[in-house]
N, C-alpha and C positions, 0 to 999 in steps of 0.2 A: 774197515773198522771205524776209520772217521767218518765214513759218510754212514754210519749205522747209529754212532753216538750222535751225530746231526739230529739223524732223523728222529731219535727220541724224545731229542730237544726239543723239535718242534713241535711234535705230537702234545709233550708236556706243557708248551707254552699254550697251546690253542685250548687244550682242555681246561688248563687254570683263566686264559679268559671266558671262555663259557661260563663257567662257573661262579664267576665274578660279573658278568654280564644278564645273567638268566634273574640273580636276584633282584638287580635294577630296573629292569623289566617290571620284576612282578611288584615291586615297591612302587612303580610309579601306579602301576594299575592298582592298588593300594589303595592309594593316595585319594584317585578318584573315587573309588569305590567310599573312602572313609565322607568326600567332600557330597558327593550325590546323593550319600543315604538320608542328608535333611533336605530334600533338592525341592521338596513341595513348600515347605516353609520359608525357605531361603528366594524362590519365585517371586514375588512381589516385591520384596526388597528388592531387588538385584531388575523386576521391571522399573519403577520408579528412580531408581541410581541413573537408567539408560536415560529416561525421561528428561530428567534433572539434566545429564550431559549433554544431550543433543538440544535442549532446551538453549544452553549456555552455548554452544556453540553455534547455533540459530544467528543469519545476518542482522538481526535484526537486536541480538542481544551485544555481537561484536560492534554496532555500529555505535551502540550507549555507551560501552566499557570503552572503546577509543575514543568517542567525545569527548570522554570524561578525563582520560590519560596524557590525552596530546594536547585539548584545549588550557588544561590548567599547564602544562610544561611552555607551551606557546605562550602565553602571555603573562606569566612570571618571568619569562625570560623579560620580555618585552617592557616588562613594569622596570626591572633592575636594570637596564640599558638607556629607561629612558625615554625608549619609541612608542610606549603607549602610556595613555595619561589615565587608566585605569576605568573608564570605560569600556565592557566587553560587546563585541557585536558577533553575532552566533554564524558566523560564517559556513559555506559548505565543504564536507573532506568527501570528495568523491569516490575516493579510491573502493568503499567498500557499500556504494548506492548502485553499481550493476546490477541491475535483474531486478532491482527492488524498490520500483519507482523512485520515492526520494530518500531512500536512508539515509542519504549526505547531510537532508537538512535537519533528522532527530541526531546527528551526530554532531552537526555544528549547534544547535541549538542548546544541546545538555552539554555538549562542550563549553559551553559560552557560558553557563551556569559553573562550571568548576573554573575558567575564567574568570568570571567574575568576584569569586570567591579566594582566588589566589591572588587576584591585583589588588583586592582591599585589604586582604591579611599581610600585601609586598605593603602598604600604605596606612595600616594600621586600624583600620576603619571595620565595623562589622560586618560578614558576608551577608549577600543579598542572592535571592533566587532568584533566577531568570521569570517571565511572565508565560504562564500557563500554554496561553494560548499560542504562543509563540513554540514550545516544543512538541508538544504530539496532536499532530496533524491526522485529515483523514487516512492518509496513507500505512499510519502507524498501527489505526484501529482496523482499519485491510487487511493488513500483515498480519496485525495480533491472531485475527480469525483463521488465518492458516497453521498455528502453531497447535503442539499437543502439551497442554499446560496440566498436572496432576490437579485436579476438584477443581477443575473449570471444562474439561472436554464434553465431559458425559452428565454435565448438571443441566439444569433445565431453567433457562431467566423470563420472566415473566416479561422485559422490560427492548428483551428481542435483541435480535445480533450485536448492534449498539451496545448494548448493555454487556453482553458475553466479550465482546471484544475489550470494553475495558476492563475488564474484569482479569483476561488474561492478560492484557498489557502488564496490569497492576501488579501481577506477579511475578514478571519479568524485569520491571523495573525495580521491586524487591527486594529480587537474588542480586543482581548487577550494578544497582545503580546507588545512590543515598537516597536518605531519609527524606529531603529536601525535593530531590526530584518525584519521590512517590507523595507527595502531600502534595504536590503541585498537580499532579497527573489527577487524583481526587478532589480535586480544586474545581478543575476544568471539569471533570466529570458532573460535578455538581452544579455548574454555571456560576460557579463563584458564592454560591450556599456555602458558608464551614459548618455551620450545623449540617447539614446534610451529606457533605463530604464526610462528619464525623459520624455519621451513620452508616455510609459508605463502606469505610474503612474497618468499621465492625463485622458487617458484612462480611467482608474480605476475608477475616478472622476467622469466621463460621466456617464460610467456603472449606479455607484449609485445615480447620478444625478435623474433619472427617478424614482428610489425606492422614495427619501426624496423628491420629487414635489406630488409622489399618497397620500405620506403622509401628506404634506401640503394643499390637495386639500382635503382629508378624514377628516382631522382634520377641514377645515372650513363649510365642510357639517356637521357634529357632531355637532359642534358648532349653526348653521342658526337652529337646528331641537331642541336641547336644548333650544334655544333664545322663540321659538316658542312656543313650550311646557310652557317657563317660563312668556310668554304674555299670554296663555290661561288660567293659575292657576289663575294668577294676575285679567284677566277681570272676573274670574268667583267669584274669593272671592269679589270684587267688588261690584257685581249684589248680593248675597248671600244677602237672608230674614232672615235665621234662625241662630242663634249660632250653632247649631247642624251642619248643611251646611258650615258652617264658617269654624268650628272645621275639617269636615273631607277634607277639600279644604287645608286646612293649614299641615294636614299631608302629604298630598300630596305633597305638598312643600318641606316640610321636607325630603321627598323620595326622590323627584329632587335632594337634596344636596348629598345624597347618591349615588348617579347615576351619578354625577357631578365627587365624588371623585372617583369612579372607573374609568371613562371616562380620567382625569386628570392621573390617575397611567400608563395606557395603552399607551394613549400620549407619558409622559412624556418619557417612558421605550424606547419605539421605536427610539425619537429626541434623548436619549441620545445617542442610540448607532451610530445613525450619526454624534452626535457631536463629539465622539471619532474617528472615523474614515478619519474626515475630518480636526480633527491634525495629524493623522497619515500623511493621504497624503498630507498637506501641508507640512510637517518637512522632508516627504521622499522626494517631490520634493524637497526642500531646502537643502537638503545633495545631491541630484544628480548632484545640479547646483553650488553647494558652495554658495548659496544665503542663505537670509535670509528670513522668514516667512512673511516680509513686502514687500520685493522684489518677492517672487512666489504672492501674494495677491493684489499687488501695492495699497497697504499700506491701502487694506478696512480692515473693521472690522472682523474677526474672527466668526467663528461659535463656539471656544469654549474658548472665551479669550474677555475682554474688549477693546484690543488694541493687534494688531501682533507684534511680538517680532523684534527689527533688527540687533539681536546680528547672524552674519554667521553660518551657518552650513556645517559640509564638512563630507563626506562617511570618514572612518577612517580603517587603514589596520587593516587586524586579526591576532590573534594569530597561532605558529604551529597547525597542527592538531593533533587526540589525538595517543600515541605511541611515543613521547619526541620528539625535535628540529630536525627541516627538514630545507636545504638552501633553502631560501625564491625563488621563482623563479624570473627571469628577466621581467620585464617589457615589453613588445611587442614593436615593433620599431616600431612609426609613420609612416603611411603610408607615399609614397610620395605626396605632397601637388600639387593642381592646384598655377598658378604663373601668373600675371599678367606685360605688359612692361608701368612701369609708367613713364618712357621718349623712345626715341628713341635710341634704341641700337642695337646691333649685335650680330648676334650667331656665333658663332668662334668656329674652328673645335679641341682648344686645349684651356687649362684653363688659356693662356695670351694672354696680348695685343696685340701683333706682331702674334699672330696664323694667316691662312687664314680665312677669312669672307665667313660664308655657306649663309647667308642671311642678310637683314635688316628687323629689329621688329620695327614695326611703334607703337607710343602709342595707351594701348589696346589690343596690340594683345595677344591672350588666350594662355598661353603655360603651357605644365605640366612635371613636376620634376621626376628625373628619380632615385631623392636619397631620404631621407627624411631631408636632410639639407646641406647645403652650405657648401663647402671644401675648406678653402683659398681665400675665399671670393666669389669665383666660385659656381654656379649654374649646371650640368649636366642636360640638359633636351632636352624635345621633342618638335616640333614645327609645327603641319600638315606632320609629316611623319620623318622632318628632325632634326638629333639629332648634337648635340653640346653643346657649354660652352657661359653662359651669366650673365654677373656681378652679385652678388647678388644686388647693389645699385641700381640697373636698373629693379629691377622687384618688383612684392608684391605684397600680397593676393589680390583676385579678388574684385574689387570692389574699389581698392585703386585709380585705375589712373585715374588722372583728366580728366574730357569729354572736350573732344574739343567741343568748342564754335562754331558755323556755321558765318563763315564773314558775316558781315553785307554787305548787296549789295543793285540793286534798282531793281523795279520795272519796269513793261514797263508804266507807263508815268515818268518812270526819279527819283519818289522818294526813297529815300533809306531808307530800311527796317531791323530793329532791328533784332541781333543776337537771334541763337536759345538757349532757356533756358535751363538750364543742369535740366534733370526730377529729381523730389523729389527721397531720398533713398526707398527703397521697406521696408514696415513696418516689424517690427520683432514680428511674433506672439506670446503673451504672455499662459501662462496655464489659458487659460479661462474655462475650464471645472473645474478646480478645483475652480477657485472664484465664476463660478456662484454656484457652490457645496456649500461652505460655506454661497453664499446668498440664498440660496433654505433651508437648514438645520434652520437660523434664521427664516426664512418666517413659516416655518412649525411648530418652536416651538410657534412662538409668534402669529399666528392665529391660532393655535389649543391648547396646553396645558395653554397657556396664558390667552386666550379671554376666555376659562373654567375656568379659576382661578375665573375671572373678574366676572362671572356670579353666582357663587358660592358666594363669597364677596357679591352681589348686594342682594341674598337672606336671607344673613347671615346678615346685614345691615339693612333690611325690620324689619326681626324679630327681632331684639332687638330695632329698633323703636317701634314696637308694643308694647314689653314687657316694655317700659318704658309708654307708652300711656296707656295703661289697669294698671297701678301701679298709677299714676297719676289720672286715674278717681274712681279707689278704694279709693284711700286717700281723693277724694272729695265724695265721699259717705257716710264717716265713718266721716266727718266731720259735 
C-alpha cells in the first residue's frame, strides 16, 4: 500500500515536471524564432558590431589604448614624486610588440603624448602633443593594411596602399585614441600641410559617411520589420477566442521585447562608435584650421554633443623626442606668394623710385614674388617673364584689386547703358563631408536605436495596461 502511494507520487512528480519543462522548451524556441524573423535586416548591423569589436581588440588598437593608460599614470606619478622634471620621452612597453614588429614603440610614443599631457596639467602649463613623426612609424602603416576597417577595406584610393593604410590607421586611432593624436597622425600624413591635412580629414568624413548612412538605412529596415511583427501580435491577440490563445500570443510579445533589446544593444554599439569618430573629426579638423567645433559644423548640431563647442582649437608643438633635448628645428620659409597690382604701378629694375621703369602694371595684373616677403617695402618679382622691383603698397593677394567697372556707354539707338557689375566673390567651400557626417550619425541613431526604444516602450505600456485592467476586474469579481 505504501510502496503503491509511492509510486503515484512519483508518477505525478515526473508528469508535473514534463509539463513544466515542455513549455520552456518551446519558449525558448519562441524566443528565436521571434529574434530570427528580422534576421535579414538585423545582418549588417550585427556584421559591422563584429567588425568594430575585433577592430578594437586588434594588437595594434591595444597597443594605442595602453600607451595612452599607462604612459599618462607613469609619469603623473613621477611628476608628484618629483622624479621627473616634466619632460616626456616616449619610451618602449614591450609586453604587447610580440608578433608585431614594433608595437612597443606606437605604444611608447602615444603614451609619451598622454605623458606629456598629464606632467604639464601635474605642472600647470598647457598640454602639448608629442611630434608626428615620432609616433606612427612604417610599421604602424604595415599593420594598418592587415586590418578590416568598415569604408576603408573595399574602397578603392587612387593615392595606393600608402594612402589606404592611413586612411585605416586613421580610423583606428579615432575609435581609441584622442583628438590630438588623430590630427597628429593627418599632420604627418600631410608632410606637415594643415591645409591638406584639413582636407584629409574631410575625406576621412566622406569615407565613413557611406558606413553611418548603411547603418541608418539597416537600422530603419529593422525597425519597418519589428513595427510589423508588433502590428501582427497586436491583431492577432485582438481576434484571439481562447485565454489559452490569448496567453501564448502575449508570450510572444514578451519575446518581441527580448529581440527589441538585442536589436537596441547592436544599434546602439555600432552609432556609438560613429559618434565618437565624428568628434574626433570635427576637433581634428578644428585644430587644422584653428577653428572651432562651431565654425568646421556652421554651428549645426553635433553628433555627439547638444550644442558644438566655440571655444578655438589649434595643432599644438611637441615635445623633444625620446633620447633628451634636441634643437627644435626651423620652421620652413614660406613659399613665395602669387601678388596682385591693386592700383597702377611700375616695375622698376632696382628697389627705388628713381630706378628705370621695365614696365607698366595696369590694375589686375597677375604677378608672382620671387621672395617670400617684402624688403624695404619693396617686392622682387616676376611679371610674364620680366623680373623687377614693385612697391609693396601697390600690390596684394589675389583677389584684392578692385574690378574695374565697364563705362557706361549707349546703345545704337542712342540710349545709354548701365555699367558692368563687379561678379559675386567665388564661395569658399566649407567641410561638408564632415557636417553631413554628423547629420547621417544623428539620422542613424534616431531612426534606428531610437524608434526601437519607442517600440519597446509602446509594448511595455500595453502590458502594464493590461496588468492593471485584469487587477481591476479581479477586484470586481471578488466583490
Amino acid at each position: 500500500m505504501e510502496y503503491s502511494r509511492r509510486f503515484r507520487l512519483a508518477v505525478s512528480v515526473v508528469a508535473l515536471l514534463s509539463m513544466n519543462a515542455q513549455p520552456s522548451w518551446a519558449q525558448r524556441g519562441g524566443r528565436d524564432t521571434v529574434l530570427n524573423a528580422c534576421d535579414t535586416q538585423r545582418a549588417p548591423l550585427v556584421r559591422l558590431d563584429k567588425e568594430y569589436d575585433d577592430l578594437k581588440r586588434s594588437k595594434m588598437s591595444a597597443a594605442i589604448g595602453e600607451g595612452l593608460k599607462t604612459g599618462a599614470m607613469v609619469l603623473a606619478k613621477g611628476v608628484m614624486s618629483g622624479q621627473i622634471g616634466g619632460r616626456a620621452t616616449g619610451g618602449g612597453f614591450g609586453g604587447l610588440s610580440s608578433g608585431f614588429g614594433s608595437v612597443g614603440g606606437i605604444m611608447g610614443a602615444v603614451g609619451g603624448m598622454a605623458m606629456q599631457s598629464a606632467a604639464q596639467q601635474q605642472a600647470g602649463a598647457p598640454a602639448a602633443a608629442p611630434n608626428a613623426g615620432m609616433m606612427f612609424g612604417q610599421d604602424m602603416l604595415t599593420g594598418a593594411m592587415g586590418l578590416n576597417v568598415p569604408g576603408i577595406s573595399n574602397v578603392g584610393f587612387s593615392g595606393g596602399d600608402n594612402t589606404k593604410a592611413y586612411a585605416a590607421l586613421a580610423v583606428l586611432v579615432a575609435i581609441v585614441a584622442t583628438a590630438d593624436a588623430y590630427a597628429k597622425l593627418k599632420e604627418q600624413e600631410a608632410g606637415g600641410d594643415l591645409k591638406k591635412a584639413s582636407f584629409n580629414i574631410d575625406q576621412d568624413a566622406g569615407r565613413q559617411l557611406a558606413v553611418s548612412r548603411e547603418i541608418a538605412s539597416s537600422g530603419q529596415a529593422l525597425v519597418e520589420c519589428r513595427a510589423t511583427q508588433l502590428e501582427d501580435i497586436n491583431t492577432r491577440l485582438a481576434s484571439a477566442s481562447t485565454d489559452k490563445d490569448r496567453r501564448a500570443i502575449r508570450r510572444e510579445r514578451t519575446d518581441l521585447i527580448g529581440a527589441l533589446k538585442k536589436d537596441i544593444d547592436v544599434t546602439g554599439s555600432v552609432v556609438d562608435q560613429h559618434t565618437g569618430m565624428a568628434k574626433t573629426f570635427t576637433q581634428g579638423r578644428a585644430m587644422t584650421d584653428n577653428a572651432s567645433e562651431a565654425d568646421v559644423l556652421g554651428n549645426q548640431t553635433p553628433a555627439y554633443a547638444s550644442a558644438a563647442a566655440t571655444t578655438r582649437l589649434s595643432m599644438q608643438a611637441g615635445p623633444a623626442p625620446a633620447g633628451g633635448p634636441q634643437q627644435a628645428a626651423p620652421p620652413p620659409a614660406a613659399p613665395p606668394p602669387a601678388l596682385v597690382a591693386v592700383r597702377a604701378a611700375v616695375l622698376r629694375s632696382a628697389p627705388v623710385a628713381s630706378a628705370a621703369p621695365v614696365r607698366n602694371l595696369p590694375v589686375g595684373t597677375s604677378i608672382q614674388a620671387k621672395t617670400s616677403q617684402a624688403e624695404g617695402g619693396w617686392w622682387e618679382v616676376d611679371v610674364g617673364g620680366a623680373t623687377g622691383f614693385v612697391r609693396a603698397a601697390e600690390v596684394g593677394p589675389p583677389g584684392s584689386a578692385p574690378v574695374q567697372q565697364a563705362a557706361a556707354g549707349r546703345n545704337a539707338w542712342g540710349k545709354a547703358t548701365p555699367a558692368a557689375k563687379a561678379p559675386p566673390p567665388p564661395a569658399v567651400a566649407g567641410p561638408t563631408n564632415i557636417r553631413a557626417y554628423n547629420q547621417s550619425v544623428i539620422a542613424a541613431r534616431t531612426d534606428g536605436k531610437d524608434r526601437l526604444s519607442a517600440l519597446m516602450t509602446d509594448i511595455q505600456s500595453a502590458q502594464r495596461r493590461e496588468s492593471v485592467l485584469y487587477a481591476m476586474l479581479a477586484n470586481l469579481g471578488r466583490s
